[in-house]
FINUTI-350003 format. One record per residue (C-alpha): residue number from 1; residue in one letter; x, y, z. Coordinates in nm, 2 decimals. Example, Ala and Ser with C-alpha at 12.3 -4.5 7.8 and 13.67 -1.06 7.14 Angstrom:
BEGIN
> 1	a	1.23	-0.45	0.78 $
> 2	s	1.37	-0.11	0.71 $
end
This chain:
BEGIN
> 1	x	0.00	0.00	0.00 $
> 2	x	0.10	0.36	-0.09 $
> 3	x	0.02	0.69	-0.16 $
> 4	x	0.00	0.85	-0.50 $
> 5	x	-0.07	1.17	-0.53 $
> 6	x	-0.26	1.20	-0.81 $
> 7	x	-0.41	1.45	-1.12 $
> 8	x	-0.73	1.21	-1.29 $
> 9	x	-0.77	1.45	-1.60 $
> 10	x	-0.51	1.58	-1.79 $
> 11	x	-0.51	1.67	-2.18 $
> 12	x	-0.27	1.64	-2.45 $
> 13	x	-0.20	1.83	-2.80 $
> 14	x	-0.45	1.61	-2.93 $
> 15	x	-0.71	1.84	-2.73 $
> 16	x	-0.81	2.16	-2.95 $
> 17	x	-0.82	2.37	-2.64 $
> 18	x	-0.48	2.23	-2.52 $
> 19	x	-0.17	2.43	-2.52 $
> 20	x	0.11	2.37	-2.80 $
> 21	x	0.33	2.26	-2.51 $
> 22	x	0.12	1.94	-2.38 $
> 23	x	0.34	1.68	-2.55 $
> 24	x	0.47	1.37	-2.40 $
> 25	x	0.82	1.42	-2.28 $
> 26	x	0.67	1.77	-2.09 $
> 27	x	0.39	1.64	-1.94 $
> 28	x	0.58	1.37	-1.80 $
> 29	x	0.83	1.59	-1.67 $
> 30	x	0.59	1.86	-1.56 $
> 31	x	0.40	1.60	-1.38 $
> 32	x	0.75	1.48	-1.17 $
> 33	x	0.83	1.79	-1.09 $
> 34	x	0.49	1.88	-0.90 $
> 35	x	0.48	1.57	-0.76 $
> 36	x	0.25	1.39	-0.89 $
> 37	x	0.31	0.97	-0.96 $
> 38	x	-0.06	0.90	-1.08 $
> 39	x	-0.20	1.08	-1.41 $
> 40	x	-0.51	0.99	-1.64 $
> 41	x	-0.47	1.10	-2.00 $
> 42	x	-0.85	1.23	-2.12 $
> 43	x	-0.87	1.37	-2.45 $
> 44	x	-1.17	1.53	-2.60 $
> 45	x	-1.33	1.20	-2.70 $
> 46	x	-1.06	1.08	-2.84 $
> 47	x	-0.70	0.80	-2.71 $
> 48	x	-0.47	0.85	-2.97 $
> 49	x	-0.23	1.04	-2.77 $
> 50	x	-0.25	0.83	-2.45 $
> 51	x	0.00	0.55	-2.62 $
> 52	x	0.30	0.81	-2.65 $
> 53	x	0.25	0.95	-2.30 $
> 54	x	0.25	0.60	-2.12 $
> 55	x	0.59	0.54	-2.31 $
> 56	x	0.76	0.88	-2.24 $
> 57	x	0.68	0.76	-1.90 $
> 58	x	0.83	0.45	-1.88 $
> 59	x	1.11	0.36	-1.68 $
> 60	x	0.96	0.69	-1.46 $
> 61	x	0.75	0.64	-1.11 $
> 62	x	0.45	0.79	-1.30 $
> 63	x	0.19	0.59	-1.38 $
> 64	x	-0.04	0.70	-1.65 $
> 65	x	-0.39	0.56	-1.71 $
> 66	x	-0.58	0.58	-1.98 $
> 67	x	-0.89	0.73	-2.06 $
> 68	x	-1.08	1.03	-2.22 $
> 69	x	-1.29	1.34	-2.14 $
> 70	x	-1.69	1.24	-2.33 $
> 71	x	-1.91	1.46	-2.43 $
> 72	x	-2.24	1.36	-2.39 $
> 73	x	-2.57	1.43	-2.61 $
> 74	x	-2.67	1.63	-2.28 $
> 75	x	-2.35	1.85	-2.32 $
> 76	x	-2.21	1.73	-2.00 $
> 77	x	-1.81	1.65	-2.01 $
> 78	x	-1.73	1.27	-1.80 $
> 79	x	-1.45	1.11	-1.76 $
> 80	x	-1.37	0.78	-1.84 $
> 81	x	-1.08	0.59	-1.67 $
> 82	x	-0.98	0.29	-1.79 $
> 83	x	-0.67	0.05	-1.69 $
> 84	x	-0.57	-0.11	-2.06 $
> 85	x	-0.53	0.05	-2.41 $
> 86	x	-0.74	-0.26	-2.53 $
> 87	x	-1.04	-0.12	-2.32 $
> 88	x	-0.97	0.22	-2.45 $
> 89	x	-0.95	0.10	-2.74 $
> 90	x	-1.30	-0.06	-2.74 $
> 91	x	-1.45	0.25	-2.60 $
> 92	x	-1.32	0.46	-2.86 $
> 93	x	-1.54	0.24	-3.16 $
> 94	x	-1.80	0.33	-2.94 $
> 95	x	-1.74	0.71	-2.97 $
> 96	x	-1.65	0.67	-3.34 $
> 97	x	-1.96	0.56	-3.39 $
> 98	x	-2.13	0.80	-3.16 $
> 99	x	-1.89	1.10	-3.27 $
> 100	x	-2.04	1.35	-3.56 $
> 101	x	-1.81	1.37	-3.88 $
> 102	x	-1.76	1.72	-3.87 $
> 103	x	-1.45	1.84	-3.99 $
> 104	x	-1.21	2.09	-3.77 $
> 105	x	-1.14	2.43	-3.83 $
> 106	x	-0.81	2.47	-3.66 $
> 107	x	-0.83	2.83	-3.73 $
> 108	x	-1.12	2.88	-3.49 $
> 109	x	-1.15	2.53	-3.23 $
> 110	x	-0.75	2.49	-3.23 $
> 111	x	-0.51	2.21	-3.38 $
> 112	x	-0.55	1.87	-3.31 $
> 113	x	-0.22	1.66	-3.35 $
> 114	x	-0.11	1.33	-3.28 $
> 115	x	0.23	1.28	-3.16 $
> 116	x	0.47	1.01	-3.06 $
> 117	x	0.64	0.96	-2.71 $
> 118	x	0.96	1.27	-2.79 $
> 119	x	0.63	1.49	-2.90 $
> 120	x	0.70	1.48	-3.30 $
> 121	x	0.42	1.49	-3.50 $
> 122	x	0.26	1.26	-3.66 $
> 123	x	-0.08	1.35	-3.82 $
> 124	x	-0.34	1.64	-3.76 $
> 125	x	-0.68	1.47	-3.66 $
> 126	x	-0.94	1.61	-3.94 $
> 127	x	-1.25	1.55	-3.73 $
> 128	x	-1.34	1.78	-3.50 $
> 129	x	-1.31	1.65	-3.07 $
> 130	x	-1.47	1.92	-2.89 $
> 131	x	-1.83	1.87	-2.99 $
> 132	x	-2.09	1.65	-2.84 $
> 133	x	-2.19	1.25	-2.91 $
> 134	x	-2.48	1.09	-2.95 $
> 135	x	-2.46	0.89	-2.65 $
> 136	x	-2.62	1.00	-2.36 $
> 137	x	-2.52	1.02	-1.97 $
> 138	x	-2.68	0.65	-1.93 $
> 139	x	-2.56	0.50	-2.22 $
> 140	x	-2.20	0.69	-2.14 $
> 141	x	-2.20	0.49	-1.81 $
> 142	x	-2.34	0.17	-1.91 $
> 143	x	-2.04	0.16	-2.18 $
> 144	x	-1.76	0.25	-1.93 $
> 145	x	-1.89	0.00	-1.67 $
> 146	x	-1.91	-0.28	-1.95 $
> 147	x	-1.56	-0.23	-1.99 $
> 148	x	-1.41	-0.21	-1.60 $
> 149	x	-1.40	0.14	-1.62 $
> 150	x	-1.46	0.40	-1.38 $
> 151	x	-1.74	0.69	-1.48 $
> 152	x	-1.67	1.04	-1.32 $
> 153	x	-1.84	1.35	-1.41 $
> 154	x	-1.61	1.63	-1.47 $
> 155	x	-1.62	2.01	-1.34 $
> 156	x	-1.97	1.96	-1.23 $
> 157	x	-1.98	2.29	-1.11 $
> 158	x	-1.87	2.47	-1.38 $
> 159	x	-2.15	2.69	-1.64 $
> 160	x	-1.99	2.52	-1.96 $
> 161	x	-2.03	2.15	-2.02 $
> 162	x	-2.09	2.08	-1.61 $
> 163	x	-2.35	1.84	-1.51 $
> 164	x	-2.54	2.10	-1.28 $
> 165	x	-2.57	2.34	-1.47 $
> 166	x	-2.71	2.18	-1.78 $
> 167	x	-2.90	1.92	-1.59 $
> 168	x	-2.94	2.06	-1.28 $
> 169	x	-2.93	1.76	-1.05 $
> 170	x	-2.71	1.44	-1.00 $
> 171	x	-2.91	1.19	-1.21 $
> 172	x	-3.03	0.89	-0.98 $
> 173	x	-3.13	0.62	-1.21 $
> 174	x	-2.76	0.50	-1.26 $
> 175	x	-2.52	0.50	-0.96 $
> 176	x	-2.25	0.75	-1.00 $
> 177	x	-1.97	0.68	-0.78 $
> 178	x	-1.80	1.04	-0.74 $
> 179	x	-1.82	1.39	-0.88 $
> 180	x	-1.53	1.62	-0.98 $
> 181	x	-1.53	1.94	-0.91 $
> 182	x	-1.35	2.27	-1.06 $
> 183	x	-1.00	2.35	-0.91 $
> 184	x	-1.16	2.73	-0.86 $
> 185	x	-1.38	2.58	-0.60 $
> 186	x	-1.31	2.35	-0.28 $
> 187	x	-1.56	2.08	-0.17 $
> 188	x	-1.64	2.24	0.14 $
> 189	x	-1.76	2.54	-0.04 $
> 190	x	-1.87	2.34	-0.36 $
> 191	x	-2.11	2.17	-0.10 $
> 192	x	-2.26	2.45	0.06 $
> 193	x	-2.29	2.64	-0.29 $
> 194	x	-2.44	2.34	-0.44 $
> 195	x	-2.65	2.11	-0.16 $
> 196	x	-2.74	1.87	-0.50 $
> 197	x	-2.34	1.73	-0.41 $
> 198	x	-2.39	1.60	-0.04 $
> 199	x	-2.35	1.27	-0.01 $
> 200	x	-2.13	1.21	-0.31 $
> 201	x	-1.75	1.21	-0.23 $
> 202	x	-1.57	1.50	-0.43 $
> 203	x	-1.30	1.48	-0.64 $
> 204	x	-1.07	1.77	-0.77 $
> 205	x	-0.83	1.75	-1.05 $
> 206	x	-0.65	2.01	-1.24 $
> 207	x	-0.82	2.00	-1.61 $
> 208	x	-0.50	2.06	-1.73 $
> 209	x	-0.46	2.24	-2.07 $
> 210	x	-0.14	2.37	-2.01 $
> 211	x	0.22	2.25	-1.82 $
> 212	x	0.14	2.53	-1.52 $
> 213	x	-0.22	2.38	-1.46 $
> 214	x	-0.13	2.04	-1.25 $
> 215	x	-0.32	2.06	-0.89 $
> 216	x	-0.23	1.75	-0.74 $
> 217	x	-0.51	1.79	-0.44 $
> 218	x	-0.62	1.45	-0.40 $
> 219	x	-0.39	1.20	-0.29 $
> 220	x	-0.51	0.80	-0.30 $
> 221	x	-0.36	0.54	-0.08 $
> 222	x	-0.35	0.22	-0.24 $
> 223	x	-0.25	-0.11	-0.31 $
> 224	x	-0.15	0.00	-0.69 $
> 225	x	-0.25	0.21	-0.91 $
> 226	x	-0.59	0.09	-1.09 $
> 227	x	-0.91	0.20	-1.13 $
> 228	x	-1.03	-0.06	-0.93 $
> 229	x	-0.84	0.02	-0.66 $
> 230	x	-0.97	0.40	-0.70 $
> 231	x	-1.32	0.28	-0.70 $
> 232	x	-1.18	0.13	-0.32 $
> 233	x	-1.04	0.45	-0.20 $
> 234	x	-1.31	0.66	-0.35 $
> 235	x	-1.53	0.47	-0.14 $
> 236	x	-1.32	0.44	0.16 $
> 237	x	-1.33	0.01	0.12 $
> 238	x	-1.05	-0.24	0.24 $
> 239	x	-0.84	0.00	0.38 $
> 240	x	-0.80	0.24	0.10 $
> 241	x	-0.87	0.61	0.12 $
> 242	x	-0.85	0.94	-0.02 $
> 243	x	-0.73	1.28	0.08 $
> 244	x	-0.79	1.68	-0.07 $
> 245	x	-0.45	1.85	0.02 $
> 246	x	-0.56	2.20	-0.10 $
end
C-alpha cells in the first residue's frame, strides 16, 4: 500500500483547447516535478495520444492511465478511466460511432495533433473532438462500466459542459460513484454552494490544458495504481482512502 498523489484529468496536444506545449516528454516531466506519480490521460473524445505518454513515462514512477474526457448528447463533459489501451481501445469504436463527422477548423476550435512519445508529430486529426456524441449520460455509463471502467463527471460545477448546470441535479437512475469538481472551487464550499453534491465524495483534478495547470489535491492510498483500486479509495473500502490536500 501507498500513496499516490494523483491529477485524474489531464489533456494532451490532441485536445483543440490544449496548449502547443502538452506533448509527452513535458507532461511527464511537468507531472515529476509537481509531484505527482498518478496521471489519467483524457482527451476530448478521443485516445490516440495516450500511447506516447505512457511510453515517455516508462522507466519513470509515474503511472499514467488511460482514458478520455466524453461529451455527452446532454452536453455534460465525464471522464472515463480505464486501466488497458485494449479497453480504450473498445471504447473509442464506441465514440467513433457516436462522434459526428464534422470536420475541424483549426483556425477557430484549435489544432488537433497526434504525436509520438519525444512529441513529433505525426498526423493532424481532421475531425473535429470538442463537440458532443450521441450517446447520452446512461448509455455513457453503461459503456464504461461494460468495460471495467470507472465513470466520473467532470467540473460539475462549472457553467460550460458541467453536469449541474445543464441538468441541474445528479441523475439517480444509474449510480455514480464520485463527482469532480472545478480547481476554482473546494468541496467544502462546492457543497454548501451546491447542496445537490452531499452525499457524493468530491474529487478535484486540475483539467490541465497547459504545463502550469497540475493541482495534485487528491492523494489516494492504495495497493496499486488501478481504477479498481480507486473505485476502493473513493469509497473508503479495504483500507483504502482518499485525501484533498488544497
Amino acid at each position: 500500500m501507498r500513496t499516490y498523489r494523483a491529477d485524474l484529468h489531464v489533456h494532451t496536444v490532441l485536445s483543440p483547447c490544449a496548449q502547443i506545449e502538452m506533448i509527452p516528454p513535458l507532461i511527464v516531466r511537468e507531472a515529476l516535478e509537481f509531484g505527482i506519480q498518478l496521471i489519467a490521460i483524457t482527451d476530448h473524445n478521443t485516445t490516440k495520444n495516450i500511447a506516447a505518454v505512457q511510453k515517455a513515462a516508462a522507466g519513470t514512477e509515474l503511472v499514467v492511465l488511460p482514458g478520455m474526457e466524453l461529451q455527452t448528447r446532454e452536453e455534460v463533459h465525464v471522464l472515463c478511466l480505464f486501466d488497458t489501451l485494449e479497453q480504450t481501445q473498445d471504447f473509442q469504436k464506441e465514440v467513433d460511432i457516436a462522434l459526428p463527422v464534422i470536420p475541424n477548423r483549426p483556425d477557430y476550435f484549435g489544432e488537433q495533433f497526434v504525436v509520438d512519445e519525444t512529441g513529433d508529430f505525426i498526423e493532424s486529426e481532421d475531425r473535429l473532438l470538442l463537440t458532443s456524441t450521441k450517446l447520452s449520460l446512461r448509455q455513457a455509463w453503461e459503456k464504461v462500466e461494460q468495460l471495467g471502467g470507472l465513470f466520473i463527471p467532470a467540473h460539475v460545477n462549472r457553467k460550460t459542459f458541467g453536469l449541474l448546470e445543464n441538468l441541474g441535479l445528479v441523475p439517480d437512475d444509474f449510480p455514480i460513484l464520485t463527482l469532480e469538481i472545478s480547481r476554482h472551487i473546494t468541496p467544502a464550499k462546492a457543497v454548501v454552494e451546491f447542496p445537490q453534491l452531499k452525499g457524493y465524495p468530491l474529487i478535484q483534478n486540475g483539467d490541465v490544458h497547459g504545463l502550469d495547470e497540475f493541482l495534485g489535491s487528491n492523494e489516494y492510498f492504495l495497493a496499486n495504481a488501478t481504477t479498481e483500486e480507486l473505485r476502493k479509495a473513493i469509497q473508503g473500502k479495504e483500507n483504502r482512502s482518499f485525501t484533498y490536500n488544497i
